[in-house]
C-alpha positions as a Markdown table, in Angstrom:
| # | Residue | x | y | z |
|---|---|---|---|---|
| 1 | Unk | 168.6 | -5.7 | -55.0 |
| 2 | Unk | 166.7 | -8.9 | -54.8 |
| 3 | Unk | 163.0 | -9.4 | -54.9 |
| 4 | Unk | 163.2 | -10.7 | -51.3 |
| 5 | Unk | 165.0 | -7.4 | -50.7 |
| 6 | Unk | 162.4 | -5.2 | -52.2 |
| 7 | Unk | 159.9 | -6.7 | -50.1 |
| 8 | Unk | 161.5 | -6.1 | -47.0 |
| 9 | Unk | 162.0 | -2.7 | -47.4 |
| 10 | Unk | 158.5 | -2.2 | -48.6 |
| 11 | Unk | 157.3 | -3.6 | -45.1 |
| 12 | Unk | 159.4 | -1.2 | -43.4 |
| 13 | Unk | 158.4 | 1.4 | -45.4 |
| 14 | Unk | 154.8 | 1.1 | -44.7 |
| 15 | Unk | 154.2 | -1.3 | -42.3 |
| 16 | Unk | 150.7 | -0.4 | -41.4 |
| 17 | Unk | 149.5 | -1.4 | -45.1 |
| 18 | Unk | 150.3 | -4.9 | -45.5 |
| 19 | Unk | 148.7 | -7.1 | -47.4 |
| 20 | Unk | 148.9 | -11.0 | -45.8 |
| 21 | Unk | 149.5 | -12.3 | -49.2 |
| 22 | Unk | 152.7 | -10.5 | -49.0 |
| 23 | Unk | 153.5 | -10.9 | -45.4 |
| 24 | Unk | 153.4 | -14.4 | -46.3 |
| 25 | Unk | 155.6 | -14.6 | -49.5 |
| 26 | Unk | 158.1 | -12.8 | -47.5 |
| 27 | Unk | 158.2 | -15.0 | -44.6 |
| 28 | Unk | 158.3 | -18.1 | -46.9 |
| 29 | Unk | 161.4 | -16.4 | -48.6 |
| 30 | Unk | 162.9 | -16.1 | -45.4 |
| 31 | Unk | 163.1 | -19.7 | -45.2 |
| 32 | Unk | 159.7 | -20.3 | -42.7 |
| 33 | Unk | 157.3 | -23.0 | -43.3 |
| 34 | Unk | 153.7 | -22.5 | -42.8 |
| 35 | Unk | 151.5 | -24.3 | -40.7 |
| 36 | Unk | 147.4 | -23.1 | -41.5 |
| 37 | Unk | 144.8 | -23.1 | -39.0 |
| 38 | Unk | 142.4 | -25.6 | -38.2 |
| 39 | Unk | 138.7 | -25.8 | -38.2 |
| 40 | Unk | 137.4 | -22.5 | -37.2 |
| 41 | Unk | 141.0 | -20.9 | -36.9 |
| 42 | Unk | 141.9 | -17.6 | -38.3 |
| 43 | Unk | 146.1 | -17.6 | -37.1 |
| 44 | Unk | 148.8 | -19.3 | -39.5 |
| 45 | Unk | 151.8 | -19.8 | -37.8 |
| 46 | Unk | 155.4 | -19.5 | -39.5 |
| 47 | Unk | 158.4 | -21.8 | -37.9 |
| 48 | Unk | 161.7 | -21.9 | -38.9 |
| 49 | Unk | 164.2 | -23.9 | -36.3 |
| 50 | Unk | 162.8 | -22.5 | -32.8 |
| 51 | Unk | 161.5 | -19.0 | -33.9 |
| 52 | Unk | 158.0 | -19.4 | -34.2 |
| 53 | Unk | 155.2 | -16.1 | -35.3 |
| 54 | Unk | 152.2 | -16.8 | -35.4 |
| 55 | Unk | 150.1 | -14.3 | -37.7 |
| 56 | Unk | 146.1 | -14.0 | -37.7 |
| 57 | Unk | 144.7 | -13.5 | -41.3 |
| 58 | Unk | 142.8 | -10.3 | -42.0 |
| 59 | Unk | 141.6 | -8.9 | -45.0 |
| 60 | Unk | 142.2 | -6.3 | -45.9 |
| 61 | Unk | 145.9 | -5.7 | -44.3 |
| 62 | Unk | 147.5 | -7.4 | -41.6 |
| 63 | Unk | 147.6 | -5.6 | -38.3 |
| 64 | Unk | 150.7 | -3.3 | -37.9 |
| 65 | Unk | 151.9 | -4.6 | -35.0 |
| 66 | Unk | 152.3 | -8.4 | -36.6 |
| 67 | Unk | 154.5 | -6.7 | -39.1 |
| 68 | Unk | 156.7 | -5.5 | -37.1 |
| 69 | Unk | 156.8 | -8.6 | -35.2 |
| 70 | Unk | 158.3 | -10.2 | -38.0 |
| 71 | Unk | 160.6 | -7.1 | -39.4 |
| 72 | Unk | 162.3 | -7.5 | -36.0 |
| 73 | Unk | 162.9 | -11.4 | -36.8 |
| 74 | Unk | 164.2 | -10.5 | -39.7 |
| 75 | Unk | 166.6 | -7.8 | -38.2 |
| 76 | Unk | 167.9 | -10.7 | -35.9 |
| 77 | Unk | 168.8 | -12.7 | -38.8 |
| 78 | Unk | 170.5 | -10.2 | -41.0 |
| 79 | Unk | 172.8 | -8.8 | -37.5 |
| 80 | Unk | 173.9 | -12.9 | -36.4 |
């Protein structure tokens, strides 16, 4: 099983306690790029060809419902 792998079932394993740090390494793995926020923003958005999430950053985990936003994106990779 690959890092990447691990990850992902971590995050599905506990999706309310998610740190951003490692929403975001696992989106990066995925293959999105990051654009940050501007002046005064708090959401950093992920693209990858058309699919775009766009995640707020929160300390200390991200919101559960961001999560699995992107578990679900994931999903639809892995079936196609």
């Amino acid at each position: 099983m690959t890092k990447r792998e691990k990850r992902i079932k971590k995050l599905f394993q506990n999706p309310k306690t998610v740190p951003f740090k490692e929403l975001d390494r696992v989106l990066k793995g995925s293959g999105f790029s990051l654009r940050q926020p501007g002046s005064g923003g708090s959401h950093y958005v992920y693209t990858r060809g058309n699919i775009q999430i766009s995640v707020p950053f929160r300390r200390p985990f991200v919101k559960e419902v961001y999560v699995k936003r992107v578990l679900e994106l994931l999903g639809e990779e892995n079936e196609a």
